[in-house]
N, C-alpha and C positions, 0 to 999 in steps of 0.2 A: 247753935253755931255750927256744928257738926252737919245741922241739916241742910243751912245756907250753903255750905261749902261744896258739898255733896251738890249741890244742884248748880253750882258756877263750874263744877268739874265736869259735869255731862258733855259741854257742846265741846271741849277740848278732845275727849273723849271719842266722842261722835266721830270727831275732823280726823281722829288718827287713824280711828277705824277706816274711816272714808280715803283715806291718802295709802293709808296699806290694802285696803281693797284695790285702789286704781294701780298702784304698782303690782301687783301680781294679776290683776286683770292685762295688763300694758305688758308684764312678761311672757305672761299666756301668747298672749296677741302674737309679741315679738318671735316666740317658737314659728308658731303658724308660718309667719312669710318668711320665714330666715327654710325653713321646710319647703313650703311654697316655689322659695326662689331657688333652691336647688333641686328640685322636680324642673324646675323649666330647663335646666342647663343638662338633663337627663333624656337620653332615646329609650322609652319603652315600646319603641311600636306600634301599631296597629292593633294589639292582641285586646278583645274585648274584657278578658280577664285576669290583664294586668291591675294589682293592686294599687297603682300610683292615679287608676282613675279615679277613686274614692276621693283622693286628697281634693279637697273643691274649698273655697272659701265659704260655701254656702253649707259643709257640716261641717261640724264640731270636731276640732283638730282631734279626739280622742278615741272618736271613731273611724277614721281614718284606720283604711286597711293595713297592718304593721305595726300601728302605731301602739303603742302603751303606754298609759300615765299612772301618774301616783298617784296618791289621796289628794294631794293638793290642786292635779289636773298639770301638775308640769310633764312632758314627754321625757320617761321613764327608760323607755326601750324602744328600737327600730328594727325588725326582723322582717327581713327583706330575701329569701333564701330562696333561690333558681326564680326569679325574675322575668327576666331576660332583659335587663337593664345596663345599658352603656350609658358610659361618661366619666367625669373622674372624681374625685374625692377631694378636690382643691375648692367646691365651690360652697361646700357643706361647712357651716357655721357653728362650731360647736361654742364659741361663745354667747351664742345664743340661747345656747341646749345645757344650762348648769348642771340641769337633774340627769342628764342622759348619763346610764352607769351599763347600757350593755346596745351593742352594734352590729348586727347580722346581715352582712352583704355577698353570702356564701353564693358562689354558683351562678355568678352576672358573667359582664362585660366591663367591667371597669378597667381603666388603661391609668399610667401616669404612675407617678410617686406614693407610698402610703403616706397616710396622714401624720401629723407630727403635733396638730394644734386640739388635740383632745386633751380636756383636762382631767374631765372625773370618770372617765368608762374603770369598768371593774372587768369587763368580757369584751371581746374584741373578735371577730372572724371575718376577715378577706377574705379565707380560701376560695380557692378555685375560680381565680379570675386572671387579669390580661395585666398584673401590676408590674412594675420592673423600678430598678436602681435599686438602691441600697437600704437597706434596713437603717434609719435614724440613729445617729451615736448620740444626739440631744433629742430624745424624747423628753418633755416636762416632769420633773420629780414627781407630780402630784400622779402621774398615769403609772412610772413606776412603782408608786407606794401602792397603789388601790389595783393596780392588774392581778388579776387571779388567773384568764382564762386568755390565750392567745394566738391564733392561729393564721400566720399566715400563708401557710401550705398551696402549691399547684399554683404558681405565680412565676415571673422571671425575674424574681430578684436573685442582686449577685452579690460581689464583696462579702463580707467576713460578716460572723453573728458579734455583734458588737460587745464589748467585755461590761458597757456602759450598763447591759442588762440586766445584770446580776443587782441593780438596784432595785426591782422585782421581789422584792423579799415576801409577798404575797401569793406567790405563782404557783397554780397549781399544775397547768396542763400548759407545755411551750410545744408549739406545731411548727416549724417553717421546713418541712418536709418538702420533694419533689420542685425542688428551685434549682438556681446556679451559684449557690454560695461555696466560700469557700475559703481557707488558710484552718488557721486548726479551732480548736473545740476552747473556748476561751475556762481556766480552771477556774477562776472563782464565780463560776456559774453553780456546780454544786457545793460549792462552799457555803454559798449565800443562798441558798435556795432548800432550807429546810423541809417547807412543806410541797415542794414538787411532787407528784406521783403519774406524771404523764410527762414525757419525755421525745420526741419523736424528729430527728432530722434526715431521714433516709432521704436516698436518691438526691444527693447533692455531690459537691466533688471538694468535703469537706478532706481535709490530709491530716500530719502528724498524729501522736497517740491519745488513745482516750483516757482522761488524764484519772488520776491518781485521788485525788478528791469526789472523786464519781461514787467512793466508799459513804460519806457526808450524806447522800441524800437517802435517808432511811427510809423514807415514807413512799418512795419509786417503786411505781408496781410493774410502768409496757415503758424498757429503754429497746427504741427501734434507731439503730444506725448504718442499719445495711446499704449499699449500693452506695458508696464514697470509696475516698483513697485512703483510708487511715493503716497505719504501719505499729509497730512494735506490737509488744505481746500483751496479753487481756492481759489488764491490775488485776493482783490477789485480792484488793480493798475492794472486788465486785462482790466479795463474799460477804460483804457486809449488809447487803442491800434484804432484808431478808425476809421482805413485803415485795420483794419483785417476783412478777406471776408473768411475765413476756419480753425474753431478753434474744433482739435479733440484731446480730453484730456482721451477718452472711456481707459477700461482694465484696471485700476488703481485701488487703496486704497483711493482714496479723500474722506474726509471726510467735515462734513461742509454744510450749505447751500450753494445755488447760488448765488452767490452775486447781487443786485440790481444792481450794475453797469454795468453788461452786457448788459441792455437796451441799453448804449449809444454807442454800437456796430453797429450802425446804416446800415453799409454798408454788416454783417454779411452775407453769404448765407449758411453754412454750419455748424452747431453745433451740434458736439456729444459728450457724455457726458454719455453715455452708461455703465452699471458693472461698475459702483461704489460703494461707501457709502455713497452717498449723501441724507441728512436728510435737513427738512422743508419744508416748500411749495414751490411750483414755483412760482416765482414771476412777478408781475404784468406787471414789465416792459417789460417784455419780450412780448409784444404784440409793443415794437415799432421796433421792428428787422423785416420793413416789404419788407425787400429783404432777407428774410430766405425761402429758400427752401426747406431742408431738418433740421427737428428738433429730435434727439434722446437721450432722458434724460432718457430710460429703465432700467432695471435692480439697483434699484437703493433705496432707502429708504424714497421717499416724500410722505408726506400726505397732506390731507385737498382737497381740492376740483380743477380743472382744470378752470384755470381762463378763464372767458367768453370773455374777449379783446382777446383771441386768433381767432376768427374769424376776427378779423383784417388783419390774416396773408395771403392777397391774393395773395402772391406767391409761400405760403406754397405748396408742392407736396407729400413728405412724412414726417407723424406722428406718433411716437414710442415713446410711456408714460407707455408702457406693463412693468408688474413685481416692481409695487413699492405699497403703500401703500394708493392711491388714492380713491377717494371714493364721495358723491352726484352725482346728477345727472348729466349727458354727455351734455353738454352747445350745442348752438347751431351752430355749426361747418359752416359758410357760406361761404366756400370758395371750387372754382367750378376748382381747376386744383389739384387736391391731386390725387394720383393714390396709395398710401399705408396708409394707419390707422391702427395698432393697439394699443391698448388700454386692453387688456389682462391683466388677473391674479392683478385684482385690487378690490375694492369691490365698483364699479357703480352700479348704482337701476335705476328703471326705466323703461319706454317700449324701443322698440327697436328705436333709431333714425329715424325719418322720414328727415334731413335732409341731411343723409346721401346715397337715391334715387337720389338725385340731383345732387352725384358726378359723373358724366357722364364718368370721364376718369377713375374711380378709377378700379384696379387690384386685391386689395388686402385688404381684411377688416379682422380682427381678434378682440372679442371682447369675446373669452373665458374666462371661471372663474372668473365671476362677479354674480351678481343680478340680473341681468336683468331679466325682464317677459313681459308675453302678448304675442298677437299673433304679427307672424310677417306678415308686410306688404306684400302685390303682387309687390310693386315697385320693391323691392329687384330684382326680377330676371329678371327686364327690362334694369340691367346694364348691355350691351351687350361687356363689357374689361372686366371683371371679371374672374377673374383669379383663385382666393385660398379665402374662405371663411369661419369662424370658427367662429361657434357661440356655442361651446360643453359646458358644465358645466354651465349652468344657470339655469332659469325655462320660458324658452319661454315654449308656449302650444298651442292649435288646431294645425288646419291642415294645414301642407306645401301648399300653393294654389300658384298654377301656375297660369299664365298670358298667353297670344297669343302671344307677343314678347319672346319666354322663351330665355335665353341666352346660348350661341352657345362657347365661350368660356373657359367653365370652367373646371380644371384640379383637382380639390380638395377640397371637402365638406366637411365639419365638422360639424354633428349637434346633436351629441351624449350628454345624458347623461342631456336631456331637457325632456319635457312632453309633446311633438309630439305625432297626433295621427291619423286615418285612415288608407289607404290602402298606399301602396309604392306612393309615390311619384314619379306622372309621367312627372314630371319638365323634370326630369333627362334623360328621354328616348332621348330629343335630343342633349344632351352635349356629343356629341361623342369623344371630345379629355379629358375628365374625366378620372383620374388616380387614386385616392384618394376617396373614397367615405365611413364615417363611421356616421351610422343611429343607431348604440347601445345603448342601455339603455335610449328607448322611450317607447312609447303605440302602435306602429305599428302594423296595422293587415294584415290580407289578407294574398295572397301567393307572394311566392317570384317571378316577372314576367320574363316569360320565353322570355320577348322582351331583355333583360339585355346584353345578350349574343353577340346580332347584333345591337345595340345601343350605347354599350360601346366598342370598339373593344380594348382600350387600356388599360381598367382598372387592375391595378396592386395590388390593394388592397379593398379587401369588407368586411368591418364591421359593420354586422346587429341583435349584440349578447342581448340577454335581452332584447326582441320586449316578440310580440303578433303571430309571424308571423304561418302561421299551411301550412298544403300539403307538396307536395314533394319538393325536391331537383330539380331544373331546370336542366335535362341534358347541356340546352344549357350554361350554365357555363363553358361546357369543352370547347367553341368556345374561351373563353380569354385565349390569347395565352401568354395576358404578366403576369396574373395572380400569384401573389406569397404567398397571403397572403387572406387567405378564414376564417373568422372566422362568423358561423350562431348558436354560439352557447347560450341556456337557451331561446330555442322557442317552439313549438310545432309539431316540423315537424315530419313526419311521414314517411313507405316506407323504402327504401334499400338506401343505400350511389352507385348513379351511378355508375356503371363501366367506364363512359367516363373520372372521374375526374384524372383517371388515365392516361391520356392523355394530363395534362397541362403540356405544354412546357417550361412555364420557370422555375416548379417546379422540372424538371427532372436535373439541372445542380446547384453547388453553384454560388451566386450570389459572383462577383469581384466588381463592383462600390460602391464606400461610401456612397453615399445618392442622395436624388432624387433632383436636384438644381429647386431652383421656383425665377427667377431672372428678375428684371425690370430694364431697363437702361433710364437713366436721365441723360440731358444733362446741367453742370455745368459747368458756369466758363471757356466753350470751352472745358472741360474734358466731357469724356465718364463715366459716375458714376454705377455703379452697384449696386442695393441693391438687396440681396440674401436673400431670405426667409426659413428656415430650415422647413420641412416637419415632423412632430409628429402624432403618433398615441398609446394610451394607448392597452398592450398585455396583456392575462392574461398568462403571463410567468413562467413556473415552480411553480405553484399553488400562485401566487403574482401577483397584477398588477404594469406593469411596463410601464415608460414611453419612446418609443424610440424616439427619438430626434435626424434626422444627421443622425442613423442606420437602419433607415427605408429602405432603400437599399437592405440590407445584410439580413434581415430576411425573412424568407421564413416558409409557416407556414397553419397545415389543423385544426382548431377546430370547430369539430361538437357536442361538447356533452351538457348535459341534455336537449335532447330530447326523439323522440320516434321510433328513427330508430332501424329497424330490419334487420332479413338478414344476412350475411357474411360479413367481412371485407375484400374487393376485394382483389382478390393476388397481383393482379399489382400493389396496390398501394405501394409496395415495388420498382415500377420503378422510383419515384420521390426521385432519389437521393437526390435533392439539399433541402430538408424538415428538418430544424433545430427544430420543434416542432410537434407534432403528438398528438391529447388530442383528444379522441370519447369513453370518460367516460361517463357515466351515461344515457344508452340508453337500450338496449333489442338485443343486438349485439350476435349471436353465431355462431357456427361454432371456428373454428382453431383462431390461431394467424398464418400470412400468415408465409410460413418456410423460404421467403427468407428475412425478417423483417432485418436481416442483411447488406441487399445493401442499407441500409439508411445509410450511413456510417460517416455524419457530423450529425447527431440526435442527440440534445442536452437535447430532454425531448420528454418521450412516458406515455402516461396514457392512459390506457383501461379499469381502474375500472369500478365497477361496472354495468356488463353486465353478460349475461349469454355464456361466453367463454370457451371451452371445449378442453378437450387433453392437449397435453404437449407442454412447452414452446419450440418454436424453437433454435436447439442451436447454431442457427446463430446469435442471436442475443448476442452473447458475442463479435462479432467482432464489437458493435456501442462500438468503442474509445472513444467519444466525448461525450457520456450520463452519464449524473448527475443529472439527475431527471426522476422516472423510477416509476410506480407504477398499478400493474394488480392485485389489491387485488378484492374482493370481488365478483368473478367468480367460476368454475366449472372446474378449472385447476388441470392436478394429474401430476405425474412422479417427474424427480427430478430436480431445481434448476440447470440451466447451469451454470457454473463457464467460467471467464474468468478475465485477470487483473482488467479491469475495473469495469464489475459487483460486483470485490470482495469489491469493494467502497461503494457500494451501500450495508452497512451493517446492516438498518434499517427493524427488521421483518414484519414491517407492512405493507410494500408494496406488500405482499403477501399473506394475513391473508385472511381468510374464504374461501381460495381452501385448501377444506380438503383434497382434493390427492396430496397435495404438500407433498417434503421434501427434506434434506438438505438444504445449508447453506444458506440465514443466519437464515432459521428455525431452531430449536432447535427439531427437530425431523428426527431420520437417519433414511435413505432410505435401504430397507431389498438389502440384498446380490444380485447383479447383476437386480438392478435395475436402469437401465438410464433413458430412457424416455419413459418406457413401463408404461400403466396403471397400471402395480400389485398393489396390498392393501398394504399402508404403515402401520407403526405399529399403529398411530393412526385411521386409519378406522378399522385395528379390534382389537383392544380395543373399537372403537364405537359396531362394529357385535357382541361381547361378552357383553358387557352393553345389547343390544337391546335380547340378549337371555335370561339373567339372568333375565328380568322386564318381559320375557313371561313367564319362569315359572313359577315366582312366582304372576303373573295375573293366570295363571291357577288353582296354592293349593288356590289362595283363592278362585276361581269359585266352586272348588270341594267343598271346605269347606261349603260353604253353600249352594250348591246345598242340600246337605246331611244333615247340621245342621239346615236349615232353617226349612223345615215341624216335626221337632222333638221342636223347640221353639215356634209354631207360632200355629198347629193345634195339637187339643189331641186325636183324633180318628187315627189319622196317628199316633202320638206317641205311644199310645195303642198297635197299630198292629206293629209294626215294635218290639218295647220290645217286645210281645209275641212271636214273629215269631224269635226272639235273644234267648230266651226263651225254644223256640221249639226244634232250631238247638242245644243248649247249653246240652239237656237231651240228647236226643238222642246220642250226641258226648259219653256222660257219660256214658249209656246205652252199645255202640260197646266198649266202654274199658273195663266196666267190665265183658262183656262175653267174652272177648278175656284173658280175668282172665284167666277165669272157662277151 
């Protein structure tokens, strides 16, 4: 009986078998062209080794390039990452796709809304595509229970991160970084989001505070919210967080102190905190974060002193305390793997650190715009990684002393505007990769060395303005081919301005690159870290000093003045087109202005006062478009005022004043009939020639007058004879009239 039945059960059996085979054969299938059909609605290009060529109905959907199935052969995963795939995401079927639990479309072209109709993804990445609107407040419950991994980063979406999210109870990594969202940080996001430990919305224009529940998410290792507008002061409840290893809050409005409870961040490696508003001291605790590598609390509002437990931090590598309100003495920094310090724009006193010789690795010291004095040590230039160095606006003083080990590295000196004194500093003769070098506004003597030229072959910028320096101009300067930026000016120098300088090559083109990068990489976390250091140098720009910062690049620039050069102003130097500033005021310059001053044609400020320059102004130079600061007053200039659009801008008379052969505009004295740029006497030089006549005659009647009056007041024997001899002639005259009566 048992057997009977068993054998009428087979072909039932069989059929079930057979009808569940065809249905998952049939949903197989169904993947395929629901796949299929949005590949068609997709541009990949021409590129022979786009993965979307594979997709063919003639293989087997599972080998398909991207493609990954499960055991059952349903599509599993779609990893699609830098592509080069356009289109949108409206035409893609995920009711098709039951098994699909992970989506990798990182690094296309995709445009349009993200999607909303996925049901089971567990992983999810957009990033870095063309998406815009607004993040879904009705995402499906079944996406929010099963998301773990989410990243919509480097897209345009905008509107607010939806509060709807926090139904996400699965989430471990939330991305929407580098978008345009924005109102505030929704709080029961980490209320609800236990197992979060990736965190990331920087570079948005999120506002209000970060909330208070932000304590809730224990398992948070990288919260990055830098680059938004969020206000009030860091929650104490960040002290909670105590698995977080990368907390960047930088580019924001916080206000507030630091809170004490950051100490108990113990496992911290990474804290910035950079451009803020953050007011009080730093606190003490912060000397137990001693797996912090990198610390950046710059830009920022603290005072009172730099707590001396910070030598504690021997894993510290980079320190940036620059730009707050800091102040005593620089404690004693023991810690031997730092490759960045600065400490800038604060007011520390003191001599120069001697424990900072000992950082063997360091790269990068900045400790501009303080107190400091004294001389500095020889150690200093035994650190052979040294990289960028700025010690400008203090009061160190003596002399630069070089050591036998001089360092071999270095790209960028700063030591201007100190009380340095001697002859040039010949540290520098062996820093051959030197780009940066500014010695202005010291006690330096001597001349400027003619080794500069073959020493430095790279040097891009030299500024040695407000020295001591006297002799000539080194021709070999013309050898710095990368040279853009020459300023030797308020020295003593003497001699003719080279003709070779007219041969610097990178002077001759406009400069295209934004700034000069000065960048150290640090290895974090298994991440590659970059810390970029912006490149500054103080110009004296369009009669102001100004601080370029980031544009050191772009400026291109010759200031030679109040010296004591002579001579012509080279013609050629009209060849350096790419010269955004031109200043060689206040020397003993004559001869012409060159006539083709014109092919300066990005010139944004020319000054040649005060020199003894002759002739008429070229009138090429109406075609500098780009000048707005312009001034050749007090020279030997005649003829008339070139006009062009721009000159007519330049409406102030005084940039013209005491060339009495000048006229017209914007002099208030017209030029005589068919006078261009011919010498002739304008009406004011003769009205000077008629003044200079009127005061000779009348030097003459008065010489006459007492030539004649004088011996008639002074001596009586001469007066005597001179009335008789009046006397004499007087009869006489009398006499022939009245015989001429008779």
């Amino acid at each position: 009986m048992a057997l009977g039945t068993k054998t009428q059960a087979n072909p039932l059996h069989t059929s079930f078998l057979l009808l569940l085979c065809t249905s998952i054969s049939s949903a197989i299938e169904q993947e395929a062209a629901s796949l299929l059909q949005w590949k068609s609605t997709t541009d990949y290009g021409d590129k022979p080794s786009s993965p979307l060529l594979s997709w063919s109905p003639a293989n087997p959907k599972c080998s398909w390039s991207g493609v990954t199935c499960d055991a059952a052969g349903h599509v599993a995963e779609i990893n699609l990452p830098g592509a080069g795939l356009r289109g949108t995401l409206g035409a893609l079927n995920f009711a098709a796709l039951p098994a699909l639990t992970k989506l990798n479309l990182r690094s296309n072209n995709f445009s349009g809304a993200i999607l909303t109709n996925a049901t089971s993804l567990t992983s999810l990445d957009l990033s870095q595509n063309c998406l815009s609107g607004k993040i879904s407040n009705t995402l499906p419950m079944p996406v929010m229970q099963r998301m773990r991994y989410l990243n919509l980063s480097s897209n345009g979406l905008h509107g607010p991160i939806p509060r709807s999210l926090s139904n996400m109870l699965e989430i471990r990594v939330f991305d929407v970084s580098r978008n345009k969202l924005t109102g505030a940080i929704p709080p029961d996001l980490f209320n609800n989001w236990p197992e979060i430990t990736q965190f990331y919305a920087q570079n948005n224009s999120l506002a209000g505070s970060i909330p208070p529940g932000i304590g809730n998410a224990t398992k948070l290792q990288s919260l990055f919210l830098y680059r938004n507008s969020l206000s009030g002061q860091i929650p104490v409840e960040i002290g909670r967080l105590a698995s977080l290893q990368r907390l960047m809050l930088s580019w924001n409005s916080l206000t507030g102190p630091i809170p004490p409870s950051v100490g108990n961040l113990t496992r911290l490696v990474l804290l910035g905190s950079f451009t803020n508003n953050l007011t009080g001291k730093i606190p003490q605790q912060i000397a137990k974060l001693t797996a912090l590598e990198s610390l950046d609390l710059g830009t920022n509002q603290l005072e009172g002193e730099l707590p001396a437990p910070i030598s504690s931090l021997q894993s510290l590598r980079c320190l940036d305390i620059s730009n707050n309100n800091l102040s005593g003495v620089i404690p004693f920094i023991n810690v031997r793997k730092l490759l960045a310090i600065s400490l800038a724009n604060n007011s520390f006193t003191g001599e120069f650190p001697l424990a900072f010789c000992q950082q063997a690795s360091l790269q990068i010291l900045d400790l501009s715009n303080n107190k400091l004095y004294g001389e500095l040590p020889r150690c200093l230039w035994n650190l052979q990684d040294m990289l960028f160095v700025d010690l400008s606006s203090n009061a160190f003083s003596g002399n630069v002393q070089m050591s036998r080990n001089s360092n071999l590295s270095l790209e960028s000196v700063h030591l201007a505007n100190n009380f340095f004194m001697g002859e040039f500093t010949v540290i520098l003769k062996r820093c051959r990769r030197l780009m940066i070098l500014d010695l202005g506004e010291n006690k330096f003597s001597g001349t400027i060395p003619s080794w500069i030229g073959a020493s430095n072959p790279i040097l891009r910028v030299i500024q040695l303005r407000s020295n001591m320096l006297h002799g000539t101009i080194p021709w070999q300067l013309s050898q710095l081919s990368f040279l853009q930026l020459l300023d030797l000016a308020g020295n003593t120098l003497v001699g003719s301005i080279p003709t070779s300088l007219c041969n610097l090559t990178s002077m001759m083109q406009p400069k295209t690159e934004f700034n000069i990068p000065l960048e150290i990489s640090l290895q974090i976390l298994n991440h590659v870290v970059m810390y970029t250091y912006t490149e500054r140098i103080n110009i004296n720009w369009k009669r102001q000093y100004h601080t370029f910062e980031g544009t050191i690049a772009l400026m291109t620039g010759i200031d030679l003045s109040s010296n004591n050069l002579s001579g012509e102003i080279p013609p050629k130097l009209a060849n350096l087109e790419g010269l955004r500033f031109l200043n060689l005021s206040r020397n003993r310059l004559s001869g012409g202005i060159p006539t083709d001053i014109g092919n300066l044609m990005i010139l944004e400020s020319l000054d040649l006062s005060w020199n003894v320059l002759s002739g008429s102004i070229p009138s090429s130079i109406s075609k500098l478009m780009s000048l707005n600061s312009l001034n050749l007053s007090n020279n030997q200039l005649s003829g008339e005022i070139p006009t062009g659009s721009q000159l007519q801008t330049l409406a102030e008379p005084s940039i013209y004043r005491n060339n009495f052969g000048l006229c017209g505009f914007p002099l208030n004295i017209a030029c005589s009939d068919g006078s261009n740029s011919t010498p002739a006497l304008s009406s004011q030089s003769q009205e000077l020639e008629a003044l200079i006549w009127y005061y000779s005659v009348l030097a003459g009647l008065t010489f006459g007058f007492w030539l004649w009056s004088g011996p008639l007041l002074l001596f009586k024997p001469w007066r005597v004879a001179i009335f008789s001899c009046i006397d004499h002639i007087i009869y006489k005259i009398f006499n022939i009239c009245m015989h001429g009566r008779k």
